[in-house]
SETORLUM-568288 format. One record per residue: x, z, y negated of N, C-alpha, C, O in turn. Coordinates in Angstrom, 3 decimals. Last residue first. Layout:
[node [X,Z,Y],[X,Z,Y],[X,Z,Y],[X,Z,Y]],
...
// end
This chain:
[node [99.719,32.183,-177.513],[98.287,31.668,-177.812],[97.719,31.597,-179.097],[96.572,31.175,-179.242]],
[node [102.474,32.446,-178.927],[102.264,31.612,-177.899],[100.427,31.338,-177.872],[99.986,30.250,-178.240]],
[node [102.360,35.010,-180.347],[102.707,33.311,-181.256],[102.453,32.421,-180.221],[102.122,31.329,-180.683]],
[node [101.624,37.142,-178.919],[101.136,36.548,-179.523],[101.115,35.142,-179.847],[100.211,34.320,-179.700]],
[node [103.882,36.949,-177.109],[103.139,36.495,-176.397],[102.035,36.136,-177.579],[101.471,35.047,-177.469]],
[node [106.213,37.768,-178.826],[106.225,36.496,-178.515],[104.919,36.003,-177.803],[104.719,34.788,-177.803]],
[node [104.568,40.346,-179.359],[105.086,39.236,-180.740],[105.606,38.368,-180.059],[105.640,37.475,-180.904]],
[node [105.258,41.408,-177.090],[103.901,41.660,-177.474],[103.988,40.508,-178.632],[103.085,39.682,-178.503]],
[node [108.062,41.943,-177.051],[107.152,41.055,-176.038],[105.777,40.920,-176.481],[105.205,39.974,-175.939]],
[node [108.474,43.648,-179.022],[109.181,42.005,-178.818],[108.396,40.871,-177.785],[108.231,39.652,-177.753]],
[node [107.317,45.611,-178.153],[106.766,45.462,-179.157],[107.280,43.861,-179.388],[106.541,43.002,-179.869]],
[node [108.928,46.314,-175.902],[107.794,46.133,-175.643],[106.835,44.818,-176.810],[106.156,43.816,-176.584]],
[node [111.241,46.783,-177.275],[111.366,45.500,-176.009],[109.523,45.500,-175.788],[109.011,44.423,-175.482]],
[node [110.754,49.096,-178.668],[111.141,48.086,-179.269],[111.175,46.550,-178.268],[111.125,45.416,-178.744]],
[node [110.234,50.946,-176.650],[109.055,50.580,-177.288],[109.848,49.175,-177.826],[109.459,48.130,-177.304]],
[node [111.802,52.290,-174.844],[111.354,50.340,-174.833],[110.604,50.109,-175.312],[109.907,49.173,-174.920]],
[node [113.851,54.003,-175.671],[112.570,54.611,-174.960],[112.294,52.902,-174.559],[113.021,52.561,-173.626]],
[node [117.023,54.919,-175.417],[116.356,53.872,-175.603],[114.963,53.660,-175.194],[114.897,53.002,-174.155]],
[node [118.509,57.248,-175.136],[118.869,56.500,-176.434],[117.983,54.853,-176.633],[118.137,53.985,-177.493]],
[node [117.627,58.501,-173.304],[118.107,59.615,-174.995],[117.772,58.363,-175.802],[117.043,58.309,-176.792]],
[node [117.540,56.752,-171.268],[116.413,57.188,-172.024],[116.502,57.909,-173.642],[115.795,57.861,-174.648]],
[node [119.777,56.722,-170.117],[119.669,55.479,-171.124],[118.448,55.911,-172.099],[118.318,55.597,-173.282]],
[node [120.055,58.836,-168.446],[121.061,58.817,-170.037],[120.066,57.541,-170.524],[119.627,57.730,-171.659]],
[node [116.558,60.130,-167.304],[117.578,58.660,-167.436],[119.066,58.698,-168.241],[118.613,58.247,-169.294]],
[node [116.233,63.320,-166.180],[116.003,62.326,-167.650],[117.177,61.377,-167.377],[118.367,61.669,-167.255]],
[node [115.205,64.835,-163.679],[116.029,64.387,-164.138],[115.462,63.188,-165.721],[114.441,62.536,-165.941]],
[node [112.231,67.704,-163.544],[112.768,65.882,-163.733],[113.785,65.840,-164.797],[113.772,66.265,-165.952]],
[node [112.256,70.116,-165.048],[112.325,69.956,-163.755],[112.844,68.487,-163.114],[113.759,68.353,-162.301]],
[node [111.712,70.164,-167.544],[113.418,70.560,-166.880],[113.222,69.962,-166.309],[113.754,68.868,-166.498]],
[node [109.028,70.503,-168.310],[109.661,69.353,-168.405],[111.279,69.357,-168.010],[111.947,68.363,-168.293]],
[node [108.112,72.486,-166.734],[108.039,71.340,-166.319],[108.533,70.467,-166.597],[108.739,69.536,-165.819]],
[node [107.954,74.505,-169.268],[109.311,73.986,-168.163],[109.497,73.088,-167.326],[110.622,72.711,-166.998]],
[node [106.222,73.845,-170.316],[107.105,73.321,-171.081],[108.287,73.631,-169.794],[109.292,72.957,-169.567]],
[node [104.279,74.992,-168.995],[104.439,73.831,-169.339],[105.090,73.542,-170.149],[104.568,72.809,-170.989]],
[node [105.157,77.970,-168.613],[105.080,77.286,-167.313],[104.815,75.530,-167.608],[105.064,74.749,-166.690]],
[node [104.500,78.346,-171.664],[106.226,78.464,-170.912],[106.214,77.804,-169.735],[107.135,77.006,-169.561]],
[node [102.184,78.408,-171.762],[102.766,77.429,-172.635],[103.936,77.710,-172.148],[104.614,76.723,-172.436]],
[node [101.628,80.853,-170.149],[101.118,79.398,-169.952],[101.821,78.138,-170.358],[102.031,77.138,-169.672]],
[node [102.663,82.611,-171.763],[103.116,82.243,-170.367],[102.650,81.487,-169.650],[103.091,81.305,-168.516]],
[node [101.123,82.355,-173.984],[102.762,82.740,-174.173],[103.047,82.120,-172.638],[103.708,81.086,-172.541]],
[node [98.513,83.429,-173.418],[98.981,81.820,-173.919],[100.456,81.606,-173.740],[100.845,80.525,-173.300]],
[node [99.404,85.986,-172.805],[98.741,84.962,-171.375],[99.206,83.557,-171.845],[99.899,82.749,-171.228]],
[node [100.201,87.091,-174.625],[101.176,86.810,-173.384],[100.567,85.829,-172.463],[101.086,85.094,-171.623]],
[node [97.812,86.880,-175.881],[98.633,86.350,-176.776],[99.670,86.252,-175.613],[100.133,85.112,-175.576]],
[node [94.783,86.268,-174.008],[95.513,87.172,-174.698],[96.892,86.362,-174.754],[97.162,85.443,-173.983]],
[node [92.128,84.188,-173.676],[93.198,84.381,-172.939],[93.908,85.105,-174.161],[93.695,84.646,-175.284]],
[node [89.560,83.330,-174.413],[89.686,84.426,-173.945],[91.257,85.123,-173.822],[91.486,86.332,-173.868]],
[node [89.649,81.167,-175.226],[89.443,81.853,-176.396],[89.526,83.378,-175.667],[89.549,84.418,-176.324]],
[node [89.744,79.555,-172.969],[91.472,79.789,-174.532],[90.975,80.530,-174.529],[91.482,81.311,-173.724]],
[node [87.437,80.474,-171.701],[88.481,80.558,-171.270],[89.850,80.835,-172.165],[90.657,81.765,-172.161]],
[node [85.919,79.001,-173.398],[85.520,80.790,-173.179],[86.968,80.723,-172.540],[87.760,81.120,-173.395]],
[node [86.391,76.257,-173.101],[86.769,77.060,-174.335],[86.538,78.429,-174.493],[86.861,79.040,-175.512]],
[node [85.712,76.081,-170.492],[87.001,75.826,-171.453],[87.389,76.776,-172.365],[88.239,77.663,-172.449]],
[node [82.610,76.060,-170.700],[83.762,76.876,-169.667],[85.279,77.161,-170.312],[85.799,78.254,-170.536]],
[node [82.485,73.741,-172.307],[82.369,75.145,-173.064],[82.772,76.131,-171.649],[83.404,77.133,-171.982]],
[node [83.356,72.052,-170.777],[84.302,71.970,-171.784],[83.620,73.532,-172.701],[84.244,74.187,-173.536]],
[node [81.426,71.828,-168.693],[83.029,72.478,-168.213],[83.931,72.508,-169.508],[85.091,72.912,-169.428]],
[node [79.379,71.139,-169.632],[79.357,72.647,-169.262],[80.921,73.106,-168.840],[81.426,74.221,-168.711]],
[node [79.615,68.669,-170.813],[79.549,69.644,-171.716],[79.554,71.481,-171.218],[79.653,72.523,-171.866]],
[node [79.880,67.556,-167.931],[80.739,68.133,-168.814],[80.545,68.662,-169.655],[81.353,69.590,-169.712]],
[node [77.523,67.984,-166.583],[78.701,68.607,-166.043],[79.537,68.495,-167.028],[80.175,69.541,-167.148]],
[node [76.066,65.524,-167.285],[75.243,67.514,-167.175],[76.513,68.067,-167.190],[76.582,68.876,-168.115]],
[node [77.677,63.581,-166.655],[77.507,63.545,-168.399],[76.687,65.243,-168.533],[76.701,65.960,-169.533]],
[node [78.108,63.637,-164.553],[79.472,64.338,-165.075],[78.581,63.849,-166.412],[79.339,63.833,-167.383]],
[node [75.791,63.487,-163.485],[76.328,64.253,-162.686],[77.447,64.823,-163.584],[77.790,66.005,-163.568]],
[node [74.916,60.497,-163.983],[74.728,61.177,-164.678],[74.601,62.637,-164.461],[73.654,63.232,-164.975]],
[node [77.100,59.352,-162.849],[76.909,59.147,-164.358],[76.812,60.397,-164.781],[77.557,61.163,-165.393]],
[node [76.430,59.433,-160.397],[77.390,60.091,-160.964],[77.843,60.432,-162.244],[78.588,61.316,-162.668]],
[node [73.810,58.336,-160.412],[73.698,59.549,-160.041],[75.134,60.058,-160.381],[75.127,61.247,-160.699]],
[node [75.136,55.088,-161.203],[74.050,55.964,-162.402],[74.070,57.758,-161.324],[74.660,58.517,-162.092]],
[node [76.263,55.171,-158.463],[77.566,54.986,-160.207],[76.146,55.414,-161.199],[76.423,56.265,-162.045]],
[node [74.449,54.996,-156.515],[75.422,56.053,-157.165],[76.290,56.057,-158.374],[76.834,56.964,-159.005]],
[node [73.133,52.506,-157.896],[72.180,54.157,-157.857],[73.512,55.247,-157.508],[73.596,56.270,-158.187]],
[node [75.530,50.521,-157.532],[74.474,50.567,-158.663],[73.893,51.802,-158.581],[74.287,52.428,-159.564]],
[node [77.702,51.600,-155.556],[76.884,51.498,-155.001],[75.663,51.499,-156.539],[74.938,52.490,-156.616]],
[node [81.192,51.747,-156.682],[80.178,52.760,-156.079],[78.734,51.317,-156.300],[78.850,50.336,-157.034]],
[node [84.228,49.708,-154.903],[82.887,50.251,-155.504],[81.570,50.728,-155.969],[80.659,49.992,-155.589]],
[node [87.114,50.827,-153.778],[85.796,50.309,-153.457],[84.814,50.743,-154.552],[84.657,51.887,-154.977]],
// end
């Protein structure tokens, strides 16, 4: 559903105050975090990637190339 002309500007302009304050939150944050902390952060996301099974077909075939085939016939058509 969609917001309401005066809420889509009050949200606007809710996350345009709000972010520059959550991206320097941010960055006190890296800049805080000690060399095991990054260490064991960057380990809890990279294991995530175990966790999900991987396709076999995937090793060997992402679809960019079927994508990129489709994208070049739909061109030449319009």
């Amino acid at each position: 559903m969609a917001l309401a002309p005066a809420a889509a500007r009050r949200w606007l302009e809710q996350w345009t105050s709000a972010g520059p304050a959550l991206a320097e939150l941010r960055k006190r944050s890296l800049r805080g975090l000690t060399e095991s902390q990054a260490l064991a952060a960057s380990e809890a996301v990279l294991s995530l990637a175990t966790l999900s099974p991987v396709n076999p077909r995937r090793r060997t075939h992402s679809g960019l190339v079927t994508q990129q085939a489709l994208f070049h016939r739909h061109r030449f058509r319009t």
